[in-house]
Biopython code that builds the backbone (N, CA, C, O; Angstrom):
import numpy as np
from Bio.PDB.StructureBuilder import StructureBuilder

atoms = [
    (1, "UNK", "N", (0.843, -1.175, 0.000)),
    (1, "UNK", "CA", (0.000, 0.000, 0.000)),
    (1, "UNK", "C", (0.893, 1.245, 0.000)),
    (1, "UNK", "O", (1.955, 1.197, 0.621)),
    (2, "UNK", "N", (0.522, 2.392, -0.677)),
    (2, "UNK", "CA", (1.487, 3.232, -0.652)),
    (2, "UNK", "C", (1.732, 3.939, 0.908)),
    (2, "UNK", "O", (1.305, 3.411, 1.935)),
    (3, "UNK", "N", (2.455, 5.156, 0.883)),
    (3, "UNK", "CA", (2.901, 5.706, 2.301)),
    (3, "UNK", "C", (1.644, 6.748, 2.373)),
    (3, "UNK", "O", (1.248, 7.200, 3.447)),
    (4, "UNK", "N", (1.071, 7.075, 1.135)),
    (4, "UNK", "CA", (-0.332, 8.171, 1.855)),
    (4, "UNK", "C", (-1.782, 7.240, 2.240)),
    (4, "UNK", "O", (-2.698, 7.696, 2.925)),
    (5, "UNK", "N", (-1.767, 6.015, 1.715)),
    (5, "UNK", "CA", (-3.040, 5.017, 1.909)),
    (5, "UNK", "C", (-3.118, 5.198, 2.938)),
    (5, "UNK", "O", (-2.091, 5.035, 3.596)),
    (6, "UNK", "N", (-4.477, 5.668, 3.701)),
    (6, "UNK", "CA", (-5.176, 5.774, 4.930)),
    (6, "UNK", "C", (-5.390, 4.083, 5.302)),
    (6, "UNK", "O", (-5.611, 3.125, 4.562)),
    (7, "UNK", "N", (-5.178, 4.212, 7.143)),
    (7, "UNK", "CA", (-5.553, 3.108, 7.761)),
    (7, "UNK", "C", (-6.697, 2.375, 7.323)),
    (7, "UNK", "O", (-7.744, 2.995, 7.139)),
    (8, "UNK", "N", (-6.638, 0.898, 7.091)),
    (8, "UNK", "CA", (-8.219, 0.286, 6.449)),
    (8, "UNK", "C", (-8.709, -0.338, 8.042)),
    (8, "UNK", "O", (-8.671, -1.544, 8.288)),
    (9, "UNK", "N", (-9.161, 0.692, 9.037)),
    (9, "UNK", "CA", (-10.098, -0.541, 9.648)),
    (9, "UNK", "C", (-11.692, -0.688, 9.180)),
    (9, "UNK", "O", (-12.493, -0.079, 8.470)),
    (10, "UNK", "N", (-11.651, -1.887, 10.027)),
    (10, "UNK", "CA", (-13.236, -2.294, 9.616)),
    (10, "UNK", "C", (-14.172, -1.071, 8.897)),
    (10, "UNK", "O", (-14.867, -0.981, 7.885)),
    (11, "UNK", "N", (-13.899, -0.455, 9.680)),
    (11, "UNK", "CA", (-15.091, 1.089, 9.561)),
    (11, "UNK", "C", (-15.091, 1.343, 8.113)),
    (11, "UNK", "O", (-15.961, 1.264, 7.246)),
    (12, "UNK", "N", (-13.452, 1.776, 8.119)),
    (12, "UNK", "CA", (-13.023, 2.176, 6.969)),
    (12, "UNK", "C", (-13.193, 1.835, 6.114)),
    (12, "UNK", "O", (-13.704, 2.636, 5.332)),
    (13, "UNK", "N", (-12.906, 0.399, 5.593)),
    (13, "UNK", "CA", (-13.184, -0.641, 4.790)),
    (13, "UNK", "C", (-15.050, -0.692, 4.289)),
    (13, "UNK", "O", (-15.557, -0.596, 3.172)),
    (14, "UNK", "N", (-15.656, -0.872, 5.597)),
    (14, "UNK", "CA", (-17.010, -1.039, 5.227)),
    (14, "UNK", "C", (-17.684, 0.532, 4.644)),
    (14, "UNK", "O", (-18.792, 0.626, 4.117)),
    (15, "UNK", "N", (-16.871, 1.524, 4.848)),
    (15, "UNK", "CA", (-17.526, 3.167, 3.717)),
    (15, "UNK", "C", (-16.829, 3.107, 2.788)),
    (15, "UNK", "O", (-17.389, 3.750, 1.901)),
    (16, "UNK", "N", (-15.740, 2.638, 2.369)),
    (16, "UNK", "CA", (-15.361, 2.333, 0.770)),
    (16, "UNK", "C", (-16.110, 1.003, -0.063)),
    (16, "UNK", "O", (-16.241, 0.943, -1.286)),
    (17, "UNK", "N", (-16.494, 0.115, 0.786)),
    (17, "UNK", "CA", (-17.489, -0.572, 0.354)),
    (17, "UNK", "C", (-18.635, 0.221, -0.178)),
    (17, "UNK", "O", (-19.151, -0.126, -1.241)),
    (18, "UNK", "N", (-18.986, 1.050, 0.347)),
    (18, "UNK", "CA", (-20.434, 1.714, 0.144)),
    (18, "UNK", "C", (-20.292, 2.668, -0.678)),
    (18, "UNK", "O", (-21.250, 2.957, -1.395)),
    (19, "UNK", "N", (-19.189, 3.320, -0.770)),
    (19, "UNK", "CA", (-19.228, 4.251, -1.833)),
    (19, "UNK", "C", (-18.625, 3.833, -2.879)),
    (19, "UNK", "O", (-18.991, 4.458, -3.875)),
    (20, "UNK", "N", (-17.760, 2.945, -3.112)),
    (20, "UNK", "CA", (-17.606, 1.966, -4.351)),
    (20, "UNK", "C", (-18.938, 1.277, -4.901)),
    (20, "UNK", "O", (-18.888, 0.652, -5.960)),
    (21, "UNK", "N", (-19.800, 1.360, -4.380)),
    (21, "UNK", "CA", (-21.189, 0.818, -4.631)),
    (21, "UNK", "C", (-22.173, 2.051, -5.985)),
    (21, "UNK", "O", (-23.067, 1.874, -6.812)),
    (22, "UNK", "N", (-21.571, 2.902, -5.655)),
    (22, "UNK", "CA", (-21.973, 4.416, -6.668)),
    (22, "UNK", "C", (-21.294, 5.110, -6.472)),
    (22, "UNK", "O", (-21.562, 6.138, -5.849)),
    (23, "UNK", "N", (-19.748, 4.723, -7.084)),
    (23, "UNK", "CA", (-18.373, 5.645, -6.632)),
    (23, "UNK", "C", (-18.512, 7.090, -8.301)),
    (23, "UNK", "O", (-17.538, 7.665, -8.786)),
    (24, "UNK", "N", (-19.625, 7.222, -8.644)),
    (24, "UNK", "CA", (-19.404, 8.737, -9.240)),
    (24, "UNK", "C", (-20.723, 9.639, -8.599)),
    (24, "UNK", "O", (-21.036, 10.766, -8.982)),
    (25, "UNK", "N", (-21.533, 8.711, -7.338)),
    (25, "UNK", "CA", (-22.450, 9.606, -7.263)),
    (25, "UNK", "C", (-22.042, 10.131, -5.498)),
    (25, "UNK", "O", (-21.885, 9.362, -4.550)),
    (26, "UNK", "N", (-21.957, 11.500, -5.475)),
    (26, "UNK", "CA", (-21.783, 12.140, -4.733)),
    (26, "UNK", "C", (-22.361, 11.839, -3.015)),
    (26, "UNK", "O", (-23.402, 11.184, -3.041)),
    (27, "UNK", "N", (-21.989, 12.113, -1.873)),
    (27, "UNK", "CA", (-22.589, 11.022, -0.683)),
    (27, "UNK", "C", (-22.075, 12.360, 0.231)),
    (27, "UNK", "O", (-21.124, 13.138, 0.296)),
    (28, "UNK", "N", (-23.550, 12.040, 0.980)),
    (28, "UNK", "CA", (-22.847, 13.006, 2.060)),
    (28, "UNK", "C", (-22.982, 12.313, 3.686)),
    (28, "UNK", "O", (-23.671, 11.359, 4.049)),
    (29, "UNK", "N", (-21.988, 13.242, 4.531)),
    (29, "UNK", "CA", (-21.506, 12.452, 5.839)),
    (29, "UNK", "C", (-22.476, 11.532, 6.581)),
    (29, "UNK", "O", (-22.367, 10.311, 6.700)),
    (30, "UNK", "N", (-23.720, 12.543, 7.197)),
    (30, "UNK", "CA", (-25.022, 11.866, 7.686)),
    (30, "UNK", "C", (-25.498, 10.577, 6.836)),
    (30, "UNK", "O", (-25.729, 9.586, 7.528)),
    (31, "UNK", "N", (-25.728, 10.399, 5.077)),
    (31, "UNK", "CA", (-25.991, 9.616, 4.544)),
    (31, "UNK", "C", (-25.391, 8.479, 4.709)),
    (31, "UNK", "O", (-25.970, 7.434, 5.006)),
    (32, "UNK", "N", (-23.823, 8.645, 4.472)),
    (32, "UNK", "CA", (-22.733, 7.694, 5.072)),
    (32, "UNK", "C", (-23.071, 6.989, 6.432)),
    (32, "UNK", "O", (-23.359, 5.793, 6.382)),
    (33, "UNK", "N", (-23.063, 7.452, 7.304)),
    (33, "UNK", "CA", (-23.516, 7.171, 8.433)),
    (33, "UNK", "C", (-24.616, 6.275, 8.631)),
    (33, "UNK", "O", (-24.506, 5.188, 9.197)),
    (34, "UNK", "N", (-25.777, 6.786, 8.115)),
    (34, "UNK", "CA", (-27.049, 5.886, 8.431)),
    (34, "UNK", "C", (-26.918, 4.611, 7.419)),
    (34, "UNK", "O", (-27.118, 3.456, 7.798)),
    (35, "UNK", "N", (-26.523, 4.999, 5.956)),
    (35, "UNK", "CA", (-26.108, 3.220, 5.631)),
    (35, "UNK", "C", (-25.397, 2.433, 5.887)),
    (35, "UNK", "O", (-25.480, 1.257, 5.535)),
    (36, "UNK", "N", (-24.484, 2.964, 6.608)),
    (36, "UNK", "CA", (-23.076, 1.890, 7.167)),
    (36, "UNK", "C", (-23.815, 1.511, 8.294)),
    (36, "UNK", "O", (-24.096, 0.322, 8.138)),
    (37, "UNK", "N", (-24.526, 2.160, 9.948)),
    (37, "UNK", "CA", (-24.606, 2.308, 11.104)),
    (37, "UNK", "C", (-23.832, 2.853, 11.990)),
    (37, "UNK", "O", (-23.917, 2.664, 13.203)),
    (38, "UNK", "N", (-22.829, 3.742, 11.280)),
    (38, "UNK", "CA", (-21.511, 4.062, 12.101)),
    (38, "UNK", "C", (-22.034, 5.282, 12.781)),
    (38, "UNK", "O", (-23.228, 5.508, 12.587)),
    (39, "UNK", "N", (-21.346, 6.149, 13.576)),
    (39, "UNK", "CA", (-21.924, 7.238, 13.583)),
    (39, "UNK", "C", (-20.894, 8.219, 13.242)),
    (39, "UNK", "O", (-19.700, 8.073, 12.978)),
    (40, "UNK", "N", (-21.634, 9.244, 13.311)),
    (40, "UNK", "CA", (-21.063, 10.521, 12.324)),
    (40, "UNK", "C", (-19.478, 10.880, 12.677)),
    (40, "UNK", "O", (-18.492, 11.022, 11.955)),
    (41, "UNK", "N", (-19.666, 10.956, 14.020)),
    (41, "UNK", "CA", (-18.384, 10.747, 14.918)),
    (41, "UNK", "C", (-17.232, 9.764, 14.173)),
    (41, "UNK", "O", (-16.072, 10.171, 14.098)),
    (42, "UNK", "N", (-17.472, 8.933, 13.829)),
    (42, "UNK", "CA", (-16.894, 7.826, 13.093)),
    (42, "UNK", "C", (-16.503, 8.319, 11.370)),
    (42, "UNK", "O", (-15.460, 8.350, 10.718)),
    (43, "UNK", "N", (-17.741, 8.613, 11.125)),
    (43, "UNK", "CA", (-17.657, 8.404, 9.417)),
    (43, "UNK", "C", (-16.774, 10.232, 9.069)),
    (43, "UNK", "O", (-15.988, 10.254, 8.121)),
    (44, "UNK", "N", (-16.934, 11.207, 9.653)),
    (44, "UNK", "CA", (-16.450, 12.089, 9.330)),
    (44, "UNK", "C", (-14.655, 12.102, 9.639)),
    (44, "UNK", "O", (-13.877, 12.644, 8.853)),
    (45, "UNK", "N", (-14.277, 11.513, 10.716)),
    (45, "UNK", "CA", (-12.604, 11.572, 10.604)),
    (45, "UNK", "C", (-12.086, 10.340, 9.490)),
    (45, "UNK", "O", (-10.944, 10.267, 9.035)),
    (46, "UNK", "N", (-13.187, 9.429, 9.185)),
    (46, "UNK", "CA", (-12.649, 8.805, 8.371)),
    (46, "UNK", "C", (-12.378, 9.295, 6.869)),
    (46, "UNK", "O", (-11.472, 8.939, 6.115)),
    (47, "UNK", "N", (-13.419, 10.217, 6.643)),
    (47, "UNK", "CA", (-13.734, 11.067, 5.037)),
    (47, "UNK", "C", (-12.448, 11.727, 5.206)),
    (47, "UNK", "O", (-11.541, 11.294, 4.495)),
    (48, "UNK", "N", (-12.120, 12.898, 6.173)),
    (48, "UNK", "CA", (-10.960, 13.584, 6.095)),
    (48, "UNK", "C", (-9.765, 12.781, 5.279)),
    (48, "UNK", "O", (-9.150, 12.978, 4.231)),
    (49, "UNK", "N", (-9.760, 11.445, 6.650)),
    (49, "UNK", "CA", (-8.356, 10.627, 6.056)),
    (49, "UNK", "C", (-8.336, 10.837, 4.783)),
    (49, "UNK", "O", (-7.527, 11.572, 4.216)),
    (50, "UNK", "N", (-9.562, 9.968, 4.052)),
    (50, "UNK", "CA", (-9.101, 9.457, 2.791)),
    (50, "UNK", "C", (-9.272, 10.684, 1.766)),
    (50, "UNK", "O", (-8.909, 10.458, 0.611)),
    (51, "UNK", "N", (-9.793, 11.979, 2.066)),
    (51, "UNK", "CA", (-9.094, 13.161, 1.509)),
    (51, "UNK", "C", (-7.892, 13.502, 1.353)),
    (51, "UNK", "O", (-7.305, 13.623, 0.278)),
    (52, "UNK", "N", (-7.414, 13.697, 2.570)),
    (52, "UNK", "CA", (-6.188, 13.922, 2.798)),
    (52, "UNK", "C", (-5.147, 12.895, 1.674)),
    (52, "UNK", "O", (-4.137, 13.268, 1.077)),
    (53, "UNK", "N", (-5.781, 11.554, 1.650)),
    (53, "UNK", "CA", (-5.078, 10.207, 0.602)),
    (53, "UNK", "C", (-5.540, 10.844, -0.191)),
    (53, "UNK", "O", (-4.530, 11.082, -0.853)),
    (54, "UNK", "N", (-6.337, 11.354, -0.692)),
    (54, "UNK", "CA", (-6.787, 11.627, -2.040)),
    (54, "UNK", "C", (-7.558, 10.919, -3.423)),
    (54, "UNK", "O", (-7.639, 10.960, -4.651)),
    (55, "UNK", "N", (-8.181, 10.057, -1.835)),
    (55, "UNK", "CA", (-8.841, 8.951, -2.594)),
    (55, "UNK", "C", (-10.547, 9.535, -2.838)),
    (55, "UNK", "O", (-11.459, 9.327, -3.638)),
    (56, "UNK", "N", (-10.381, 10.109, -2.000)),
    (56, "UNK", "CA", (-12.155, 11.082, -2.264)),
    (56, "UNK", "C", (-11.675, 12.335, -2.485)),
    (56, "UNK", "O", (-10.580, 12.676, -2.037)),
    (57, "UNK", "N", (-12.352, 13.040, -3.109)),
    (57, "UNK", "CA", (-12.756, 14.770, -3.354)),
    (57, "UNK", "C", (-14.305, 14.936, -2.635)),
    (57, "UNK", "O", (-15.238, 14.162, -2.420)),
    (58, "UNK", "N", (-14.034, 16.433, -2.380)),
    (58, "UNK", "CA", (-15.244, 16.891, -1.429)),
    (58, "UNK", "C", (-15.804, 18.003, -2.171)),
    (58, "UNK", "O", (-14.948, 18.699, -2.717)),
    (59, "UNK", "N", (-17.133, 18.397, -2.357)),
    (59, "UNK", "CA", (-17.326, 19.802, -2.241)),
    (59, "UNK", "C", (-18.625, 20.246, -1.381)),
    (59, "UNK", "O", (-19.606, 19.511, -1.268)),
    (60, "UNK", "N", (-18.539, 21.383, -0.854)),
    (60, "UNK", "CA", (-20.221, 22.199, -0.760)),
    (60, "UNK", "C", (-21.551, 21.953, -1.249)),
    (60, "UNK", "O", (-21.455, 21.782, -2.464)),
    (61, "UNK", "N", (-22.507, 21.874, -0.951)),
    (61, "UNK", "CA", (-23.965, 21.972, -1.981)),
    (61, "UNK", "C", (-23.698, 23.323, -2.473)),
    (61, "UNK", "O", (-22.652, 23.951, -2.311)),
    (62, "UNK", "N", (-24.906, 23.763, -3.182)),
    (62, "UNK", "CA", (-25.590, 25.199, -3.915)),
    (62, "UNK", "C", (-26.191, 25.698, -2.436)),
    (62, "UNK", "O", (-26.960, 24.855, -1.973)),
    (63, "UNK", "N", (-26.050, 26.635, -1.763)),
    (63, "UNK", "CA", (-26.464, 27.389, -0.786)),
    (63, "UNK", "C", (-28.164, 27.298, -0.921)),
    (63, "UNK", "O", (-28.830, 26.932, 0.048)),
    (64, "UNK", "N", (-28.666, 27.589, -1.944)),
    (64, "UNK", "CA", (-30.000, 27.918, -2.380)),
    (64, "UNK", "C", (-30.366, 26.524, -1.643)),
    (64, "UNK", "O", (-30.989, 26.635, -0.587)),
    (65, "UNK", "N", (-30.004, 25.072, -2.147)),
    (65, "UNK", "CA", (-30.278, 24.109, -1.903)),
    (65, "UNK", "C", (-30.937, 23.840, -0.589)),
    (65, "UNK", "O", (-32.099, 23.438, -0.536)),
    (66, "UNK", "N", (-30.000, 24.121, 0.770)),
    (66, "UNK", "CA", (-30.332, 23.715, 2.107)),
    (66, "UNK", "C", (-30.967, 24.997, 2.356)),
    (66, "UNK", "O", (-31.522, 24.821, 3.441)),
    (67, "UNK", "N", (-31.184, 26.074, 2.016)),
    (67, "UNK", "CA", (-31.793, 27.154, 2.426)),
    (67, "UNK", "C", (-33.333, 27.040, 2.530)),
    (67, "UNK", "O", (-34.100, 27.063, 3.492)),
    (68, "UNK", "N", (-33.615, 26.833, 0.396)),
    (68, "UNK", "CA", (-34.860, 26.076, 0.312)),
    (68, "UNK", "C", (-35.377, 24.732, 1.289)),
    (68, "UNK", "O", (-36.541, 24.385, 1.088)),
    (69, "UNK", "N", (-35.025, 24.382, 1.758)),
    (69, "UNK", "CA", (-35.370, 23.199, 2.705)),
    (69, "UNK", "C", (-35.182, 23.371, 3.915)),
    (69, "UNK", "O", (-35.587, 22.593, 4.778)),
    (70, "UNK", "N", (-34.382, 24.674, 4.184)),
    (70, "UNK", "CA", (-34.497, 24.641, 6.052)),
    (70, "UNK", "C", (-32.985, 23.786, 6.581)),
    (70, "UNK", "O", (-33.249, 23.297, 7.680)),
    (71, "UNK", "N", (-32.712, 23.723, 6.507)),
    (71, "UNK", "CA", (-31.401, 23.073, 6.630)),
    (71, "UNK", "C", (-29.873, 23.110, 7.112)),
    (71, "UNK", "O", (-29.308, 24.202, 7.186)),
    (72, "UNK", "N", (-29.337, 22.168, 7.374)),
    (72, "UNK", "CA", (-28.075, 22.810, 7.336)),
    (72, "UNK", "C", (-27.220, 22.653, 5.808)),
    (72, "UNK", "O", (-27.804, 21.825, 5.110)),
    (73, "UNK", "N", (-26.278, 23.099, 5.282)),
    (73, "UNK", "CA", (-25.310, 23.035, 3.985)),
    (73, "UNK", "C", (-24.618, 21.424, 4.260)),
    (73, "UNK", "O", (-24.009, 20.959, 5.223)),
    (74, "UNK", "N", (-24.956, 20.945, 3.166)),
    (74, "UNK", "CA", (-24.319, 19.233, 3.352)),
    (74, "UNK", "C", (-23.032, 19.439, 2.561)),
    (74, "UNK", "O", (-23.218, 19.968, 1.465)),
    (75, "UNK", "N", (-22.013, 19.201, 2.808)),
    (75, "UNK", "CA", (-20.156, 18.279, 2.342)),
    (75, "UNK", "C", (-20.572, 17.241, 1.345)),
    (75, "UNK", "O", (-20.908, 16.233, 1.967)),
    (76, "UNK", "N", (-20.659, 17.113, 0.347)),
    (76, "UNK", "CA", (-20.549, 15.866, -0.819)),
    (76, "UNK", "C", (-19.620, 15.406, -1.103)),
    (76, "UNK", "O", (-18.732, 16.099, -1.599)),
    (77, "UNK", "N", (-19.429, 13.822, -0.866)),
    (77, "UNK", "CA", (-18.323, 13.473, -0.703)),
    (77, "UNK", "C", (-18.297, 12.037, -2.040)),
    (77, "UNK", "O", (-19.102, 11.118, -2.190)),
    (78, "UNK", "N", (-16.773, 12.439, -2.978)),
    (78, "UNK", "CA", (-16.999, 11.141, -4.338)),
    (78, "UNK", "C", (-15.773, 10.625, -4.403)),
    (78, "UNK", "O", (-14.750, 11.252, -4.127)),
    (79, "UNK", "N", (-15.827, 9.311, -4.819)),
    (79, "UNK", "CA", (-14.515, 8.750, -4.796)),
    (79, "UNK", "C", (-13.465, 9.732, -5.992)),
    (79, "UNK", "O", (-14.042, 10.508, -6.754)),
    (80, "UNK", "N", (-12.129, 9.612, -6.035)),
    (80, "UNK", "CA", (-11.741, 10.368, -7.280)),
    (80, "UNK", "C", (-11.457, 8.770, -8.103)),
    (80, "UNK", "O", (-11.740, 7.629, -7.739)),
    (81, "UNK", "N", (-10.742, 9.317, -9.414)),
    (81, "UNK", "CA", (-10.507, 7.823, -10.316)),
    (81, "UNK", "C", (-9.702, 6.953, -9.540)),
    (81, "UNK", "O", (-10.047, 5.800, -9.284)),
    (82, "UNK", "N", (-8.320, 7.618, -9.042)),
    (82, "UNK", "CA", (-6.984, 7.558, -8.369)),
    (82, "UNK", "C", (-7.882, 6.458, -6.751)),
    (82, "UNK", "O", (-7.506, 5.319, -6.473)),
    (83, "UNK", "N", (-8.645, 6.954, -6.231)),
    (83, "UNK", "CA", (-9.389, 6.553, -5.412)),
    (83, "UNK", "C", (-10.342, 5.298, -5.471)),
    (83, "UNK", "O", (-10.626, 4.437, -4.639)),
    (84, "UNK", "N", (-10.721, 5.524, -6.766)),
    (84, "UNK", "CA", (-11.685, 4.261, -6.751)),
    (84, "UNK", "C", (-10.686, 2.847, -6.875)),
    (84, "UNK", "O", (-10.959, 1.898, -6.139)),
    (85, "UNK", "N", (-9.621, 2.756, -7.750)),
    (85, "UNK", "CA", (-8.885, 1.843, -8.253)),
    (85, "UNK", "C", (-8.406, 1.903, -6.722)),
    (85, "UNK", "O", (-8.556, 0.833, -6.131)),
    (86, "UNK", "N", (-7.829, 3.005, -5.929)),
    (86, "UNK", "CA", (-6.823, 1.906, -4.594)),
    (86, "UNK", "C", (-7.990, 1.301, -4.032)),
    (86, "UNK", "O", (-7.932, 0.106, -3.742)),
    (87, "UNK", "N", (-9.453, 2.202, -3.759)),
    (87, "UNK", "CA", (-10.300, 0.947, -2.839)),
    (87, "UNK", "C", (-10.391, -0.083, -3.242)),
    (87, "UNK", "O", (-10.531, -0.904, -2.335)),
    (88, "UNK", "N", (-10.377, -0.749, -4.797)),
    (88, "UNK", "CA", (-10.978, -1.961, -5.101)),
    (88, "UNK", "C", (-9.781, -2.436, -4.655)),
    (88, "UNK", "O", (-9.913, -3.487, -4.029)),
    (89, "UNK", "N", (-8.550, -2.005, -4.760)),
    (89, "UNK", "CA", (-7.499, -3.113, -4.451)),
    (89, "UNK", "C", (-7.644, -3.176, -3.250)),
    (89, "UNK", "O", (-7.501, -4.255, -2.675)),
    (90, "UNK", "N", (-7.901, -2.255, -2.708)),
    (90, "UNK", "CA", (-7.139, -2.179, -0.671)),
    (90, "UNK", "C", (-8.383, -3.523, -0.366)),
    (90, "UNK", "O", (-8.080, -4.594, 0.159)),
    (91, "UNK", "N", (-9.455, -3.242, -0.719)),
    (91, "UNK", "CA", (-10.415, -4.140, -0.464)),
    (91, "UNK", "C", (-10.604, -5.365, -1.198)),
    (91, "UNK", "O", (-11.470, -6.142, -0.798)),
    (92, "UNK", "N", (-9.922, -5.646, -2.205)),
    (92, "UNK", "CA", (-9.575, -7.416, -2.284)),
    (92, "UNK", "C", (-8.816, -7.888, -1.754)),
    (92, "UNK", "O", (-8.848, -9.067, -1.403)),
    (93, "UNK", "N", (-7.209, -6.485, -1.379)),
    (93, "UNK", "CA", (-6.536, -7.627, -0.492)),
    (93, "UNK", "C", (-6.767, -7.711, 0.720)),
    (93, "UNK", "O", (-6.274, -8.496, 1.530)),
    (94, "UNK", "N", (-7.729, -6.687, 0.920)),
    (94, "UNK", "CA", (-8.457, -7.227, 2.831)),
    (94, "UNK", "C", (-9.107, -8.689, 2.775)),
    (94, "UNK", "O", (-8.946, -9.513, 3.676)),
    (95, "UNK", "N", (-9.948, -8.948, 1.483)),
    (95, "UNK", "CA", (-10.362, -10.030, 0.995)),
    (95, "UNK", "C", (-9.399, -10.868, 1.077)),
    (95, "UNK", "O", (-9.528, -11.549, 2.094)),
    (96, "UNK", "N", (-8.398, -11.163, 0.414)),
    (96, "UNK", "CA", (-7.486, -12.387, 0.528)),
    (96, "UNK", "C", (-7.007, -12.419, 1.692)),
    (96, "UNK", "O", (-6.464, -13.464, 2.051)),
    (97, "UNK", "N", (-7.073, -11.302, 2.586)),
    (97, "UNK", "CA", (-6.480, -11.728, 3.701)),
    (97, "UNK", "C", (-6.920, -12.320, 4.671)),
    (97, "UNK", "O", (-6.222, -12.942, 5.472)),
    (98, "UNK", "N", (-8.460, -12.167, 4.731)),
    (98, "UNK", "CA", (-9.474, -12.280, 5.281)),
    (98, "UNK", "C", (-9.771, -13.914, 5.073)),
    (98, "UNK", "O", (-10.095, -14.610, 6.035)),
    (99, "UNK", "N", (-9.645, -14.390, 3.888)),
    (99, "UNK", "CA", (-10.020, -15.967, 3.489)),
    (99, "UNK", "C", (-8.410, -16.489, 3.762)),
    (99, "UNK", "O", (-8.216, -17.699, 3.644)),
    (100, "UNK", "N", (-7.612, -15.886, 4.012)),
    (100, "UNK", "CA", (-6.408, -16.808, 4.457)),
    (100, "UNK", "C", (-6.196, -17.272, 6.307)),
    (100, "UNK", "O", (-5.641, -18.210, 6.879)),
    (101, "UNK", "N", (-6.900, -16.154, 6.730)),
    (101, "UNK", "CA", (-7.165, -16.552, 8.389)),
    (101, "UNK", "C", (-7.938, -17.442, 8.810)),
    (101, "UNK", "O", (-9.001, -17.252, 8.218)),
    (102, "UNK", "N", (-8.022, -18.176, 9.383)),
    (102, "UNK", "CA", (-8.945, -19.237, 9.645)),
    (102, "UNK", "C", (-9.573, -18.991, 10.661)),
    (102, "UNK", "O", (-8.935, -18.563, 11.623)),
    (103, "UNK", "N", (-11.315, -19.219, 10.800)),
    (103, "UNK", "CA", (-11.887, -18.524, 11.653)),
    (103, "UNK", "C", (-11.594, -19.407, 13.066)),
    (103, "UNK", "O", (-11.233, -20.584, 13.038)),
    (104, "UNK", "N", (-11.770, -18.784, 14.066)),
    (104, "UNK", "CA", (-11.344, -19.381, 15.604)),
    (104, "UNK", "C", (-12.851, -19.633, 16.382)),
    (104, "UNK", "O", (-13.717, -18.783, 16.587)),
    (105, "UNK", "N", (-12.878, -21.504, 16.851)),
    (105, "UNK", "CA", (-14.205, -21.461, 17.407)),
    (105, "UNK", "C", (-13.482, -21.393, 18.908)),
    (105, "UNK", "O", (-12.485, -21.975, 19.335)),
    (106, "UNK", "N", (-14.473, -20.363, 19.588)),
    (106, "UNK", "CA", (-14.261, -20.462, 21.090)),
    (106, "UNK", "C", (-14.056, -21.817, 22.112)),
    (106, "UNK", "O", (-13.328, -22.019, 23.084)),
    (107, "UNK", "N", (-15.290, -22.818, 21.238)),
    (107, "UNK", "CA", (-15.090, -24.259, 21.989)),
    (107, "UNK", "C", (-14.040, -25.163, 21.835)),
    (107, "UNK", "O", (-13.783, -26.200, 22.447)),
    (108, "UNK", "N", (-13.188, -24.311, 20.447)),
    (108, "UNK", "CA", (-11.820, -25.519, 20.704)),
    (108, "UNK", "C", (-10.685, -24.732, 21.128)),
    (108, "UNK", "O", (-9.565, -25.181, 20.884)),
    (109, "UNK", "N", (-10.818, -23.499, 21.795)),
    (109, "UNK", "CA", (-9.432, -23.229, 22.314)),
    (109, "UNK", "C", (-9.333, -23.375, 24.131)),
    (109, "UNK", "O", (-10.253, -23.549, 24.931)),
    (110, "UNK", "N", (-7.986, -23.242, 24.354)),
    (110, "UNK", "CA", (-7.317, -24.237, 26.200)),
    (110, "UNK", "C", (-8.446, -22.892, 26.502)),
    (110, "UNK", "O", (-8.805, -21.838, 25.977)),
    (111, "UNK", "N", (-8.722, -23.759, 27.759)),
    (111, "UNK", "CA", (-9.555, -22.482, 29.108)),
    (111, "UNK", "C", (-10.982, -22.669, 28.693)),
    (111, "UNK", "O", (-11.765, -22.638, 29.642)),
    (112, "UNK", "N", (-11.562, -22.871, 27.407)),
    (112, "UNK", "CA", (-12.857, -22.501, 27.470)),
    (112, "UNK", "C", (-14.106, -23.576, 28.331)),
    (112, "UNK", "O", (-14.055, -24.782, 28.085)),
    (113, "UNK", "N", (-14.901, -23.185, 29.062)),
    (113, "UNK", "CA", (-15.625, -23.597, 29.597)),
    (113, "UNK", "C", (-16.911, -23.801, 28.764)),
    (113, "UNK", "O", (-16.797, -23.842, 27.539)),
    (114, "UNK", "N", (-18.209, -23.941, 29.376)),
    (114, "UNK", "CA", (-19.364, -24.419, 28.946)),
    (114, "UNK", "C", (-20.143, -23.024, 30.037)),
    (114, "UNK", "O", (-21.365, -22.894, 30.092)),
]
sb = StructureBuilder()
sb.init_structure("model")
sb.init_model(0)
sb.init_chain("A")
sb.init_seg("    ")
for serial, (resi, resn, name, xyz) in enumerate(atoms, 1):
    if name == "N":
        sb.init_residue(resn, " ", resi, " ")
    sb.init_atom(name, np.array(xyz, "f"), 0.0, 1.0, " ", f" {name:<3s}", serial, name[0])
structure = sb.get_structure()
């Protein structure tokens, strides 16, 4: 992975899932949030990161937009090209890594009780 690739945890992993799902249509933080279950707290330091990587671009709505509706101004957040290609990789090789671990049953390791 290169030296700017943002940390993949779970979190992480599961909002590049989701926005690789309609990686040219624009997503904003709250939206993020309620389809993953994460909370905002969560999904917004993660958007920064992968700005900062430069794997998403951000912009503003149209002011008119949230005005007409009462609102607050929503952050739209899209994968860039550069972005979409590292998620699919970062996220197959979470995939291979993932089918190379073997899952652990609690009832066959020392100590466990009933």
């Amino acid at each position: 992975m290169p030296a700017n690739a943002p940390r993949l945890t779970p979190q992480t992993t599961q909002l590049l899932a989701l926005l690789l799902a309609t990686p040219t249509e624009p997503r904003y933080g709250r939206d993020l949030a309620r389809e993953t279950g994460l909370k905002t707290g969560t999904v917004h330091p993660i958007l920064a990161r992968l700005e900062l990587a430069g794997w998403i671009d951000s912009f503003w709505e149209d002011p008119a937009e949230h005005e007409d509706q009462g609102r607050p101004r929503r952050r739209y957040y899209r994968l860039t090209d550069d972005g979409e290609r590292a998620a699919r990789a970062a996220l197959a090789d979470t995939a291979r890594q993932s089918a190379r671990t073997p899952a652990t049953n609690l009832r066959t390791q020392p100590g466990y009780q009933w």
